[in-house]
C-alpha positions as CSV (number, residue, x, y, z in Angstrom):
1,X,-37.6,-130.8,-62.0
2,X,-39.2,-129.3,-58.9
3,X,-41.6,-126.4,-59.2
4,X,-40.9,-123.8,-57.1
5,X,-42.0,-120.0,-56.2
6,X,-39.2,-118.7,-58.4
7,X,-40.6,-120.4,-61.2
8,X,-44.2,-119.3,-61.3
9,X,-42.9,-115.9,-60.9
10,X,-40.9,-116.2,-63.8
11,X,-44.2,-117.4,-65.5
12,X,-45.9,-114.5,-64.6
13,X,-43.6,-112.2,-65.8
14,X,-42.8,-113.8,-69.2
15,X,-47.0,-114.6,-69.9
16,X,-48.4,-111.5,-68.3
17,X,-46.9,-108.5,-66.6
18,X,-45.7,-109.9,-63.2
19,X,-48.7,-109.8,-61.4
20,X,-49.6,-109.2,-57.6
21,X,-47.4,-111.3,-54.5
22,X,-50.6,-113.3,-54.1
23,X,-51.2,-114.0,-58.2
24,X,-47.5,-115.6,-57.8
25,X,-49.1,-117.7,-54.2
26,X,-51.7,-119.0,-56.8
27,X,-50.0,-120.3,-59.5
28,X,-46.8,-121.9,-57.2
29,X,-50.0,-124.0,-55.8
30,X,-51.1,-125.5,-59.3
31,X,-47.9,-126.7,-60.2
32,X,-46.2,-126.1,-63.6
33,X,-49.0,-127.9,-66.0
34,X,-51.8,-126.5,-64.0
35,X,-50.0,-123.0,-63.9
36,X,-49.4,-122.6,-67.8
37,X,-52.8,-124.3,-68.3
38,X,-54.7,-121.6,-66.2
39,X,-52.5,-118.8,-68.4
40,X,-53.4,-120.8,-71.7
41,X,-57.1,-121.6,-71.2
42,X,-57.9,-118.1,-70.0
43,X,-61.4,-118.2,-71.5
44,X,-62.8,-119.9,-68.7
45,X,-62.0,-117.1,-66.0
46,X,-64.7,-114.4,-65.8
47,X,-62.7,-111.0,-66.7
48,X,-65.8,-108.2,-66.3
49,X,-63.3,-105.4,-67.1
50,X,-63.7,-106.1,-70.6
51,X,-67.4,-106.4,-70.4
52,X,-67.4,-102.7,-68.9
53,X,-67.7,-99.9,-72.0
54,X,-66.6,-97.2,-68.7
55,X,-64.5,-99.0,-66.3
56,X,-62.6,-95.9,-65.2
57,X,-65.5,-93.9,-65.1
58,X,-64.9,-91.3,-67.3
59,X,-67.7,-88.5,-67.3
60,X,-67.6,-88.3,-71.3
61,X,-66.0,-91.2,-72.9
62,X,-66.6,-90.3,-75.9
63,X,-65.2,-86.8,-76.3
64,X,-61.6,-87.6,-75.2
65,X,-58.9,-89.4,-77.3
66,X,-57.6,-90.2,-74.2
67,X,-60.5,-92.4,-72.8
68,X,-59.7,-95.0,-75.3
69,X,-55.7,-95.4,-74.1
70,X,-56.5,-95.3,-70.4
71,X,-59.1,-97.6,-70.6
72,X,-56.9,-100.1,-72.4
73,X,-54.1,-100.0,-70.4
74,X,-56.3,-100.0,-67.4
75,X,-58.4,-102.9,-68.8
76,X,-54.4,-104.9,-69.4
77,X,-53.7,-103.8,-65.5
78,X,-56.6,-105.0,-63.9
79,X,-57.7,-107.7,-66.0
80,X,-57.5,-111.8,-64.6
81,X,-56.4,-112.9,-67.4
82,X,-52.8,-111.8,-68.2
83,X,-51.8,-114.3,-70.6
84,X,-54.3,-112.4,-72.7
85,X,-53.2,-109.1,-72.0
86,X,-49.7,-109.7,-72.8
87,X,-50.9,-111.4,-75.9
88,X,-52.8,-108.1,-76.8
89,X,-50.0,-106.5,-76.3
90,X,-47.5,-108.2,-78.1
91,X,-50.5,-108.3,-81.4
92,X,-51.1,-105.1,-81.1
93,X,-47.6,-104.4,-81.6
94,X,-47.3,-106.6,-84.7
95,X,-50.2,-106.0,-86.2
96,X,-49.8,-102.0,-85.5
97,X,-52.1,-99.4,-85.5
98,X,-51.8,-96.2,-83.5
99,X,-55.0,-94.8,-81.7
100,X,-54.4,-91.8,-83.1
101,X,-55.3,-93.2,-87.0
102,X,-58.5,-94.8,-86.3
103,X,-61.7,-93.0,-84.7
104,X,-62.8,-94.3,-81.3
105,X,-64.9,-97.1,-82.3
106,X,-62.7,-98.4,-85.2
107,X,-59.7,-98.7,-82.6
108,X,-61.7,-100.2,-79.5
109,X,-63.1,-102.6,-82.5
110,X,-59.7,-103.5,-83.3
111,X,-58.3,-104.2,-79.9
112,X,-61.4,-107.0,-79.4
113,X,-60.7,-108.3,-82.7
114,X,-56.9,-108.8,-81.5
115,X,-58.2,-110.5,-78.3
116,X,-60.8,-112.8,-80.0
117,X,-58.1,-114.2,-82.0
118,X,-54.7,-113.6,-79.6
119,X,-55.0,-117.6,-79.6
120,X,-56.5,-118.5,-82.6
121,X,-55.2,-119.9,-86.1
122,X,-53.1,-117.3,-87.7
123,X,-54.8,-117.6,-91.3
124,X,-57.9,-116.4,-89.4
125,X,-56.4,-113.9,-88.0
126,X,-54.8,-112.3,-90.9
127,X,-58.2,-112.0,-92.5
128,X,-59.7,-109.9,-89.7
129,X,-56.7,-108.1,-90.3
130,X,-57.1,-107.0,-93.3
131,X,-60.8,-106.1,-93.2
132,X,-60.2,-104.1,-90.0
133,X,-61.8,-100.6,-90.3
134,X,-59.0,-99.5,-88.7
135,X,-56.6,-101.0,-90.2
136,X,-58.2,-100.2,-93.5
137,X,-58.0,-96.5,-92.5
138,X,-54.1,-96.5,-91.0
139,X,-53.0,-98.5,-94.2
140,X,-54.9,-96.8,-96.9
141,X,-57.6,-99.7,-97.8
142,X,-60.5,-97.9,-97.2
143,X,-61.4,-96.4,-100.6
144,X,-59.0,-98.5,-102.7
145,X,-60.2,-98.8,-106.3
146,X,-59.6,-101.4,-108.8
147,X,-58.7,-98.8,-111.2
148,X,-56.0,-97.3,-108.5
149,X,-55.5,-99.8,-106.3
150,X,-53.6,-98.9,-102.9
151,X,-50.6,-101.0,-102.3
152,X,-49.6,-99.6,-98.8
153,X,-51.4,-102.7,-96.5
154,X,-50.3,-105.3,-99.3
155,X,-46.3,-104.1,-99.1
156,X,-46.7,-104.0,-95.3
157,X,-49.0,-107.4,-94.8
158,X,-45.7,-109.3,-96.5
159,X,-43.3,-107.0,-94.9
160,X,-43.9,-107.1,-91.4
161,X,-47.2,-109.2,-91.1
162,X,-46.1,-112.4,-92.4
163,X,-43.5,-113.8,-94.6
164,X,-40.9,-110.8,-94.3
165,X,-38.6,-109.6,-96.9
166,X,-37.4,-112.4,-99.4
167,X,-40.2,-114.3,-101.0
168,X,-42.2,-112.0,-102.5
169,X,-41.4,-109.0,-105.3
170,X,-42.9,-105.7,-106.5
171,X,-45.3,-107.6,-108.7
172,X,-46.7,-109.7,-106.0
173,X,-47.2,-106.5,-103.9
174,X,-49.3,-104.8,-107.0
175,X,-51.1,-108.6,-107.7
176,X,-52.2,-108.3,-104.0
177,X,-52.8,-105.2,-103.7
178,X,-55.4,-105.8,-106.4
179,X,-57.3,-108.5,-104.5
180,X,-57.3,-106.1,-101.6
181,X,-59.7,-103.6,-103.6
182,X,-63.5,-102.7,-102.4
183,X,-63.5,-102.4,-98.6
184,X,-64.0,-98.8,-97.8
185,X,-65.4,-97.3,-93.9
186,X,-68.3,-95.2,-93.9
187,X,-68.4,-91.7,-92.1
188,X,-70.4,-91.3,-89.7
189,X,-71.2,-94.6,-88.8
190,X,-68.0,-96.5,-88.6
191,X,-68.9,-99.5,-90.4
192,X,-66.8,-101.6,-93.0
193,X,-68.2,-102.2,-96.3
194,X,-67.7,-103.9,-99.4
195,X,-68.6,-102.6,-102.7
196,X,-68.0,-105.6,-105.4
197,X,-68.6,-103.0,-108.3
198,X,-64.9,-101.2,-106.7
199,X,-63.2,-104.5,-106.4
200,X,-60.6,-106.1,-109.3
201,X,-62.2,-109.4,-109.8
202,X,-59.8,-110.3,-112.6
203,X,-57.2,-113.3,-112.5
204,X,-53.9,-112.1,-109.7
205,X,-50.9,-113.8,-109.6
206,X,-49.4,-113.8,-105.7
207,X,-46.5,-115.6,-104.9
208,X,-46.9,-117.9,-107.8
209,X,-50.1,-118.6,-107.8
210,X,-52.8,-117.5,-110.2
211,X,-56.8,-117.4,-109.8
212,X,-59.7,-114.6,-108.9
213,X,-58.5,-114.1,-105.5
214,X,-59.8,-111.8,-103.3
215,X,-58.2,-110.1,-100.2
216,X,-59.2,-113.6,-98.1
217,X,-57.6,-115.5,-100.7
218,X,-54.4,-113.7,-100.5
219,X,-54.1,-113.1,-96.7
220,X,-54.5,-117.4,-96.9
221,X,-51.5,-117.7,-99.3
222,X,-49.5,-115.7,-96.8
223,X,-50.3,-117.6,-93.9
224,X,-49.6,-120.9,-95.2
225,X,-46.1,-119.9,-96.7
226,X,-43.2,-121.4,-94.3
227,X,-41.3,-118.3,-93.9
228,X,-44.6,-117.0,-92.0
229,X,-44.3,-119.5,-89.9
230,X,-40.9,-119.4,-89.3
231,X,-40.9,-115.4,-89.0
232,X,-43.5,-115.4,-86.4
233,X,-42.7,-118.4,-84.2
234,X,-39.5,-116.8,-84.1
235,X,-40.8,-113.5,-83.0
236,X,-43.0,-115.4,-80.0
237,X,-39.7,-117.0,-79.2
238,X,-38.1,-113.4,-78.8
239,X,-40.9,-112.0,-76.7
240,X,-41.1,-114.8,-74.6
241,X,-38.2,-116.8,-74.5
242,X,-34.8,-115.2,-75.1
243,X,-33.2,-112.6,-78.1
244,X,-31.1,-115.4,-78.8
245,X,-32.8,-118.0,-81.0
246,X,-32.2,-121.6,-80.2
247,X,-32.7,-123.0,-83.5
248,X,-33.7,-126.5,-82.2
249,X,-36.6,-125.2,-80.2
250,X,-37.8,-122.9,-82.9
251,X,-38.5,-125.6,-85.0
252,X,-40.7,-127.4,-82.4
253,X,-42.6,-124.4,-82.5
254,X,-42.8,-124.4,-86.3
255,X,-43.5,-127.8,-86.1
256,X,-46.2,-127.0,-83.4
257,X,-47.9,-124.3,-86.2
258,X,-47.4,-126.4,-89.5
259,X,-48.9,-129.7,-87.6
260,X,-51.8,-127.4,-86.2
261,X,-53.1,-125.3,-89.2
262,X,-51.5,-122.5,-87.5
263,X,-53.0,-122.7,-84.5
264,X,-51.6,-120.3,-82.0
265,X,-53.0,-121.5,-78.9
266,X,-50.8,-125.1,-79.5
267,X,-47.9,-122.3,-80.5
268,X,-47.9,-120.7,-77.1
269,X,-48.6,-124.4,-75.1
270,X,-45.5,-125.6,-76.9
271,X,-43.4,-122.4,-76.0
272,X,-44.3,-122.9,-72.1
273,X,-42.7,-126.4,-72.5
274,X,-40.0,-125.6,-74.0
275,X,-36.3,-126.0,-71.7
276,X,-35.1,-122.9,-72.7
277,X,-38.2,-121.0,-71.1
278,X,-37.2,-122.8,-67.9
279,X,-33.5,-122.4,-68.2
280,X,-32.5,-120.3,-65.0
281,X,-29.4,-118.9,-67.4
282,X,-31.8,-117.6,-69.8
283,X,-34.2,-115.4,-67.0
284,X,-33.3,-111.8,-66.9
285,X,-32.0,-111.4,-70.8
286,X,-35.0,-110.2,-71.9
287,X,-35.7,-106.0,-71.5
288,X,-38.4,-105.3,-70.0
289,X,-40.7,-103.3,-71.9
290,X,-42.2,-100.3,-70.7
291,X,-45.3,-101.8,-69.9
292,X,-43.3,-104.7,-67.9
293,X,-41.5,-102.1,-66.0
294,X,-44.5,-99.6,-64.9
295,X,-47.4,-102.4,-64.9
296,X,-45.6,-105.0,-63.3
297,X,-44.1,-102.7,-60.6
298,X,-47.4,-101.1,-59.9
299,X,-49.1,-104.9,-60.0
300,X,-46.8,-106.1,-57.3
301,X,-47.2,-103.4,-55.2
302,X,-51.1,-103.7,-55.2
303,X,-51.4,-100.1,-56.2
304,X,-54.8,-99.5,-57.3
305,X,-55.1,-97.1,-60.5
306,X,-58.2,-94.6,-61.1
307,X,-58.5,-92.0,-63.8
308,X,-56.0,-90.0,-62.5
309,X,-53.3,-92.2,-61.8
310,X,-53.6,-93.6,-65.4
311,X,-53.4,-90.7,-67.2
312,X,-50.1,-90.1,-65.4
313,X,-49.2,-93.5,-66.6
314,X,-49.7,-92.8,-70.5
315,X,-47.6,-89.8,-69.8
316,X,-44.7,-91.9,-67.7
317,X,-45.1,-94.3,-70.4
318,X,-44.5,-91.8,-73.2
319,X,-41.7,-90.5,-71.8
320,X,-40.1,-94.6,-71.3
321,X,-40.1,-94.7,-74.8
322,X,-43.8,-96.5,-75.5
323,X,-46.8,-94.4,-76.3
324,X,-49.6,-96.5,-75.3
325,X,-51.6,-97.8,-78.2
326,X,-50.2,-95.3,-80.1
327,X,-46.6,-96.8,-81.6
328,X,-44.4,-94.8,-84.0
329,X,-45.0,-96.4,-87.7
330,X,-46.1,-99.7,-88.6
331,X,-42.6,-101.5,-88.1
332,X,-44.5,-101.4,-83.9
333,X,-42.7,-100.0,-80.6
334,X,-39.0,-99.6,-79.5
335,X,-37.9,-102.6,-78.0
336,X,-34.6,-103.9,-76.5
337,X,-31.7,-101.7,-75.7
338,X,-33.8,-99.2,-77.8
339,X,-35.8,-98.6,-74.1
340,X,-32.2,-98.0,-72.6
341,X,-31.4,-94.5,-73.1
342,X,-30.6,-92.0,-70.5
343,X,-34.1,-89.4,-70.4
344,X,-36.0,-93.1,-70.7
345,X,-34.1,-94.7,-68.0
346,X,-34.9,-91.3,-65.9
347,X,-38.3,-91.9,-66.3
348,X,-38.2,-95.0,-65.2
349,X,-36.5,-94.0,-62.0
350,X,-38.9,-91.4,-61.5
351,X,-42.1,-93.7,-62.1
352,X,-40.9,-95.8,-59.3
353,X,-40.5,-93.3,-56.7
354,X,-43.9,-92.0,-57.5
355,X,-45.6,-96.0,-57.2
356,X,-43.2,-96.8,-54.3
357,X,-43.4,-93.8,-52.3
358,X,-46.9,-92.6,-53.3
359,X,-49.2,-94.9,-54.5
360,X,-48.3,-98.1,-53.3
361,X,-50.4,-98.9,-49.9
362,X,-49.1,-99.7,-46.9
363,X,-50.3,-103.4,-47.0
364,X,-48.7,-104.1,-50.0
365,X,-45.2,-102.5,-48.6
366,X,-45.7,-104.7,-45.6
367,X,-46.0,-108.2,-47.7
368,X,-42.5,-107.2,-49.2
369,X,-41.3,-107.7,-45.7
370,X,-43.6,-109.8,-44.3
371,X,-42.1,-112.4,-42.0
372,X,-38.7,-111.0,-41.2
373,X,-37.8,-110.7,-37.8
374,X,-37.3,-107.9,-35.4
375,X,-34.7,-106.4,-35.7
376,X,-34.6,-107.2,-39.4
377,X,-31.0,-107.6,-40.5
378,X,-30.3,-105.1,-43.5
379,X,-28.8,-108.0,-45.8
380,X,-32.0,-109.6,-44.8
381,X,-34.7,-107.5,-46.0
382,X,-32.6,-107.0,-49.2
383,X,-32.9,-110.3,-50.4
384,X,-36.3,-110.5,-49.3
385,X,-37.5,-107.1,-50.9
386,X,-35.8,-108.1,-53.8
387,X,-36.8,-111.6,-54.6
388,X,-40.5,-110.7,-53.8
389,X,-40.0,-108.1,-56.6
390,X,-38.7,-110.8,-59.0
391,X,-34.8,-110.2,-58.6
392,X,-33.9,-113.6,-57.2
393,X,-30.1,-112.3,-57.0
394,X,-28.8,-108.4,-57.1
395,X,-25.5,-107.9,-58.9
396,X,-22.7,-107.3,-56.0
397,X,-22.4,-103.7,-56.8
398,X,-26.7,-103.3,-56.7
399,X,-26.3,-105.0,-53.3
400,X,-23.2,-103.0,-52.1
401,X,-25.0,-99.6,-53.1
402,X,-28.3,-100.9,-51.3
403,X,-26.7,-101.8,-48.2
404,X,-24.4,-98.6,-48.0
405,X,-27.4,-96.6,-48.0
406,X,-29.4,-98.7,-45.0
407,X,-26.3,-99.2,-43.0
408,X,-25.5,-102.0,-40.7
409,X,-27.4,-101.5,-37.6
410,X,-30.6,-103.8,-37.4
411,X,-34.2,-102.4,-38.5
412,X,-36.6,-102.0,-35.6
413,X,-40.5,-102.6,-36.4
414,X,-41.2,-98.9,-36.5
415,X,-38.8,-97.8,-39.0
416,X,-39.6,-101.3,-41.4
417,X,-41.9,-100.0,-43.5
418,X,-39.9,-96.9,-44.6
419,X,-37.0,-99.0,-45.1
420,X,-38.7,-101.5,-47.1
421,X,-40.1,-98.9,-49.0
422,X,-36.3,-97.1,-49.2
423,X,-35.3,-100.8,-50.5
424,X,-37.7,-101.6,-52.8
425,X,-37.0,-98.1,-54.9
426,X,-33.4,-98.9,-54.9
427,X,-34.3,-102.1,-56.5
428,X,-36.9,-101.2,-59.0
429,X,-34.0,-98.7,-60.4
430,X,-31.4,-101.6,-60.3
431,X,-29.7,-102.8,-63.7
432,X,-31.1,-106.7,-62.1
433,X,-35.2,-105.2,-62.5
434,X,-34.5,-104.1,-66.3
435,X,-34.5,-107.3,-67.2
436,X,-36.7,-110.3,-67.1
């Protein structure tokens, strides 16, 4: 199957946030192994925004809650590596803990502790997890006593981390929570500790099996149950793919994890290959998130954020339904249709006049429309503006309304960059850029 533009803008959109016009140039030059291989192996690009404690330049980092959210989402706008920014993203949101229940440090901690292992073996992961100091502070570890041991993390860790409702019962959640005893996070200094005289180091019983099992011990049993892996792969698939499970390439994925150890890295490689990713009937079916909306928009554009401008974000954010770093309980963020309501959609309407019509420069206006002749036909530089924003093809009625408002009459040079701006609004509020 030929590789075409179209296609490594898809990529982009479905592995990172969409990206810049000239991110798309790059990977439609690589070719489709070469593409998802520069995504996958994104180690080996040089990203100094994470290397940066102050990339935004904030006069007193550490006296503003803020800081931390607009340095993160700054750090997942700018960054050149966007596979790894979506992953953070989409870990983040499993493995949930709002800013606002961790002190700087512990959160910041987290978030590098999500990207060192965004592609790692799960079973690895789930032990960082659960000896996070700010997970340990969301989820009520810190402190837990093997004479009252705290069984908030352990119910959640099956719940929503791992296996999911079914296989496990009340007992396991009290045997685990058990093992889970002794961490604790000391104040002032942030640090996580174990104290072996606070821990249960009796025999547990988890999931039906029995031995001296600490909190390692049981976040291993969980990731090597099959209904983790199933539960998971089948989550990727819904971020990535499509809402609607194809059963036949879920268990590739499965297959993928089991023959792997869990290794996530193969997981995503596999999902990339997969038909249904490709399948031009399954683009757009996905809702964009409100990061893929006001990133993506804002990336294409070539709009260039400061402190400002990304503080008006968290806000614009906020209001599209997503608190940045901060989602609502530990189930994660609204997703789907959940994004769709009226004050959201609004929102969304009004963060794309404000990119469009006053942040976005006029060079990256211009590569919207760049190439069209003079006088550029109306129908013309709607397809064009809309394609380069990632709508290959408007609904009738999005093209109808579009091309009532511009009129008939062809678009002279000196009123182009206007109307390509006029256009580009119109589509960024279409029902077509909703969806991905």
């Amino acid at each position: 199957m030929a590789w075409t533009r179209d296609d490594a803008a898809h990529l982009l959109r479905r592995a990172g946030f969409g990206g810049s016009l000239s991110a798309v140039d790059r990977l439609t030059a690589l070719g489709r192994e070469a593409a998802i291989e520069s995504l996958i192996e994104y180690s080996r690009v040089d990203d100094p925004v994470w290397s940066n404690d102050n990339p935004l330049g904030f006069a007193n980092p550490e006296d503003d809650w803020e800081v931390v959210r607009a340095t993160l989402l700054y750090r997942l706008y700018t960054t050149r590596r966007p596979l790894e920014a979506r992953l953070l993203w989409f870990w983040h949101g499993h493995f949930t803990t709002p800013q606002s229940a961790a002190d700087h440090p512990l959160f910041m901690r987290q978030m590098q502790t999500w990207r060192r292992f965004a592609t790692g073996r799960f079973g690895d992961f789930l032990v960082a997890v659960h000896k996070d100091g700010g997970m340990l502070r969301y989820l009520n570890g810190a402190g837990s006593h093997r004479d009252h041991p705290n069984e908030n993390f352990a119910r959640e860790v099956m719940e929503l981390y791992s296996t999911g409702v079914g296989p496990y019962t009340e007992q396991d959640v009290r045997e685990a929570a058990r093992a889970l005893t002794g961490w604790d996070v000391t104040w002032p200094e942030q640090e996580v500790v174990f104290d072996p005289d606070r821990h249960d180091a009796g025999t547990k019983t988890v999931l039906g099996r029995s031995g001296n099992f600490d909190g390692a011990a049981v976040m291993g049993i969980l990731a090597a149950r099959p209904e983790t892996a199933r539960r998971t792969c089948a989550k990727l698939y819904r971020a990535f793919v499509s809402d609607r499970l194809n059963l036949i390439e879920l268990d590739r994925l499965i297959r993928a994890w089991n023959s792997s150890g869990g290794d996530l890295k193969v997981v995503m490689r596999t999902l990339f290959g997969l038909a249904s990713f490709w399948d031009p009937r399954v683009r757009a079916t996905i809702v964009k998130s409100t990061l893929d909306f006001g990133l993506g928009l804002a990336q294409r554009l070539a709009v260039v954020l400061d402190i400002d401008r990304t503080r008006e974000a968290l806000w614009n954010f906020q209001n599209m339904g997503q608190a940045p770093f901060n989602p609502p309980n530990p189930a994660g963020y609204r997703t789907g249709l959940r994004l769709a309501g009226a004050s959201m959609l609004l929102e969304r309407a009004q963060w794309a006049s404000k990119v469009v019509n006053d942040w976005a420069p006029d060079s990256g206006i211009d590569a919207l429309s760049a190439g069209l002749p003079s006088p550029a036909s109306p129908d013309a530089l709607i397809t064009t503006v809309a394609a380069r924003l990632g709508v290959p093809s408007l609904a009738p009625s999005s093209r109808a309304a579009i091309a009532g408002y511009l009129g008939t009459t062809g678009i002279a040079r000196d009123r182009l960059r206007r109307a390509t701006r006029d256009v580009a609004y119109l589509v960024a509020v279409s029902p077509e850029y909703q969806v991905m």
